[in-house]
N, C-alpha and C positions, 0 to 999 in steps of 0.2 A: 899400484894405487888405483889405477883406473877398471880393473875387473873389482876391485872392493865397494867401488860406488857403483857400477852396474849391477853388481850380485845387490846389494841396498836397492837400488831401483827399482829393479823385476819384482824385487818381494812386495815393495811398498807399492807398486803398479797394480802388480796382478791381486792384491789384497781387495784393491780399488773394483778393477776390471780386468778379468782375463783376457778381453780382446779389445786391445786399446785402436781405435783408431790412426790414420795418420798423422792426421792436425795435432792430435792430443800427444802424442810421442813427441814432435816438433815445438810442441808447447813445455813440456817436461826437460828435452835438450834447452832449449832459449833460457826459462829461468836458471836452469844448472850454471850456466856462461854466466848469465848476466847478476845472478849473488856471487858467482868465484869466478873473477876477468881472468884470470892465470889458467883454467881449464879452455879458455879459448882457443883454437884453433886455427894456428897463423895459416894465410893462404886460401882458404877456403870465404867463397865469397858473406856466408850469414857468421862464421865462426863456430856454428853448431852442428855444422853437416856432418860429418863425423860421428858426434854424438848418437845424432837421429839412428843413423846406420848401427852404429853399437847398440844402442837399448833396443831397436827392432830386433836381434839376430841374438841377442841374449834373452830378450821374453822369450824367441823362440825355443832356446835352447831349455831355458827353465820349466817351459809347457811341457814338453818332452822330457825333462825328467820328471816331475808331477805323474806325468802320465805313465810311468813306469812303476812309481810309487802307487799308483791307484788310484789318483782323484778322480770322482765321478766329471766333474763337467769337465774336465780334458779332453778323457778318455772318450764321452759322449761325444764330442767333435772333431774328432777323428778324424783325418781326411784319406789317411792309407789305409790296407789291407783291405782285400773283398773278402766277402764269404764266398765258400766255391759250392754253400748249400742252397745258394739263391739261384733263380733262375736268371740265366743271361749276364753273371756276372757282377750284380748289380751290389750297391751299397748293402749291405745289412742295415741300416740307421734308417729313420723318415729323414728328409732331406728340410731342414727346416725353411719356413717362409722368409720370402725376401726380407734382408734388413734384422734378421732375426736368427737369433745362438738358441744351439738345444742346449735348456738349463736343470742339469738336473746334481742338487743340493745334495753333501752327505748327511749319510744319517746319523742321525743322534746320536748323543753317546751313549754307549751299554746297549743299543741295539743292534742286532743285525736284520739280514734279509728272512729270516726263519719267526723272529720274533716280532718285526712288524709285523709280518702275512697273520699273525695270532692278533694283534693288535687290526689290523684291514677285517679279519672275523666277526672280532666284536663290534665293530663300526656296522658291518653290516647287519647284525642280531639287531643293532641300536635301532638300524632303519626300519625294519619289522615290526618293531613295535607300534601300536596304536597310540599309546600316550610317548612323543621322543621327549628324553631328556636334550634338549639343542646345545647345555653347556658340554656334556660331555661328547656328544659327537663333533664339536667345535673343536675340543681338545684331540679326539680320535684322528680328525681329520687333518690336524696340524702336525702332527707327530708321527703318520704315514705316509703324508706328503712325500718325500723323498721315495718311499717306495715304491707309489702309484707314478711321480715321474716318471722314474724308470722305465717304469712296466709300459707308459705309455711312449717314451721316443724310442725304445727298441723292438717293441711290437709295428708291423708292419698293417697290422689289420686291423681298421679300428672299431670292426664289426664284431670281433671276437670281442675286443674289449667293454663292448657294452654288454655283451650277451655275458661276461664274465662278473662285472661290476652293475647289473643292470639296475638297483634299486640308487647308487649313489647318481646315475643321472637323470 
């Protein structure tokens, strides 16, 4: 019974936020106790300690499998394997700023990475133009979004990436 509410949690957690804080885990075990007094935890001094630890180490577990299935913001935050094509060993990833998760969205449905880059195309044609249409590069722009993430927390350079994209900046 107790991996059936864990496995319910992690889903209903990570729906929320993939990287829940401490407090907020501890906030999530306490109400759990405190609507069902029977899942308490004799012996332990709050009654939820326990808990905390379980849904800590089963997000974990559930992130890892995620990431095996392919979700992009997993996968983006990574904290294992190096590349051995880097110099020095280093992360392949930009290391995001403090306080701060690389987020990077999937894509839509019925696209892939072949068919936004045709879609990123026309966003740029859109730019060239002297008269822009704004609604439709609004929608260009919305709808490539996950791709240009990408491109930009796994690019390490982000000198290429202007000279690549240099009309959207």
């Amino acid at each position: 019974m107790k991996m059936e509410i864990l496995d319910k949690l992690a889903q209903e957690i990570f729906a929320l936020k993939a990287y829940p804080e401490k407090y907020e885990m501890e906030s999530v075990a306490s109400e759990l106790v405190r609507k069902h007094p029977c899942l308490k935890e004799p012996g332990c001094g709050t009654g939820y300690d326990g808990w905390t630890t379980s849904i800590r180490y089963k997000l974990g577990n559930y992130r890892s499998k995620l990431r095996q299935a392919g979700c992009n913001e997993v996968v983006v935050n990574r904290k294992r394997g190096r590349d051995e094509n880097v110099d020095g060993g280093r992360f392949s990833l930009k290391k995001p700023k403090r306080g701060a998760v690389n987020h990077v969205p999937d894509h839509p449905e019925n696209f892939d990475d072949d068919s936004l880059e045709q879609q990123r195309c026309g966003l740029v044609d859109a730019m060239k133009k002297k008269e822009k249409d704004m609604e439709f590069i609004r929608q260009k722009m919305d709808l490539t979004f996950s791709l240009r993430r990408k491109e930009i927390i796994q690019q390490t350079n982000v000198a290429s990436e202007k000279t690549e994209n240099l009309l959207l900046f």
